[in-house]
N, C-alpha and C positions, 0 to 999 in steps of 0.2 A: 412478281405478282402474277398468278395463273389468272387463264381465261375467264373462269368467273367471277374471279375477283371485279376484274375488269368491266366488264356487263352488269355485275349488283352496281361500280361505283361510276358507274354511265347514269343506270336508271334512277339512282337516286341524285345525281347529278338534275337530271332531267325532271325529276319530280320540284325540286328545291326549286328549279327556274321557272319551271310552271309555277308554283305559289308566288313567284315574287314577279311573275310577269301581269297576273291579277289582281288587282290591289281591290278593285269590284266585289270580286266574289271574297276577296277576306273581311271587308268594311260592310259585306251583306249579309257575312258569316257572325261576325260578332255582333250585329244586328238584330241578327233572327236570335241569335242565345240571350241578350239582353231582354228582350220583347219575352220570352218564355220567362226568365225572373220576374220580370214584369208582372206577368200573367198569377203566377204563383206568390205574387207580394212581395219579393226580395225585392226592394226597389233600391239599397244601397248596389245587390251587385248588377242591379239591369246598368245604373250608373254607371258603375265602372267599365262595366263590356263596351258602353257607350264614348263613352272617353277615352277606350283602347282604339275604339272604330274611328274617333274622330285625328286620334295619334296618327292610325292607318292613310287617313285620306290628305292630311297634312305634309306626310313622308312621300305620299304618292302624288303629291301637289295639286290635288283634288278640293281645295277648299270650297273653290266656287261650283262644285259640279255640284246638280241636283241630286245626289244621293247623299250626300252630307246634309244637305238642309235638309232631308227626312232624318238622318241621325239625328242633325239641331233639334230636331220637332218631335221626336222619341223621348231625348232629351229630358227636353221637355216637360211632356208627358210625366215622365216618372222623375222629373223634380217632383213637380206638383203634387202627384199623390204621396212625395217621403214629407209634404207640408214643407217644402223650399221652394217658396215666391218669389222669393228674387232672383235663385238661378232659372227657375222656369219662365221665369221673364226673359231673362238675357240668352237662355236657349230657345224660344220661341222668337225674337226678336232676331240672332243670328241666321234661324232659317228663311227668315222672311226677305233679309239681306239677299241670301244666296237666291232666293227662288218665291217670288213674289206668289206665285201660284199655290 
């Protein structure tokens, strides 16, 4: 393997560990995309971005941090407006667990 080779499979190396060293910015990233579906009435995929971000914070063992009980409370949210009361219950209710505030 020549020198550049070497250097592209460094930096992508470095990139890959960077994304997996912040689990924050990816559970904020799938966050912020939900909350736009949101915004434009997908609320199946704001859902799902939401559930991938909750996957994220789980993996990162973030359950109890404050940034997941804002996903719980997104959640939420866009149960409620797809007319699911009961998961908007139990995701409002999750976040209150984590973060009474």
């Amino acid at each position: 393997m020549g020198t550049r080779a070497w250097v592209v499979a460094a930096v992508l190396a470095i990139g890959a560990s960077n994304a997996l060293a912040d689990p924050k910015a990816d559970i904020a990233s799938k966050t912020k995309e939900a909350m736009e579906n949101y915004d434009l009435m997908d609320y199946d995929a704001a859902k799902k971005s939401l559930n991938q971000a909750l996957a994220a914070a789980k993996k990162a063992k973030l359950d109890k941090d404050p940034v997941t009980a804002r996903v719980y409370l997104d959640l939420g949210l866009a149960a409620f407006a797809a007319g699911d009361q009961d998961g908007a219950k139990v995701a409002f209710l999750s976040a209150v667990q984590i973060d009474p505030k």
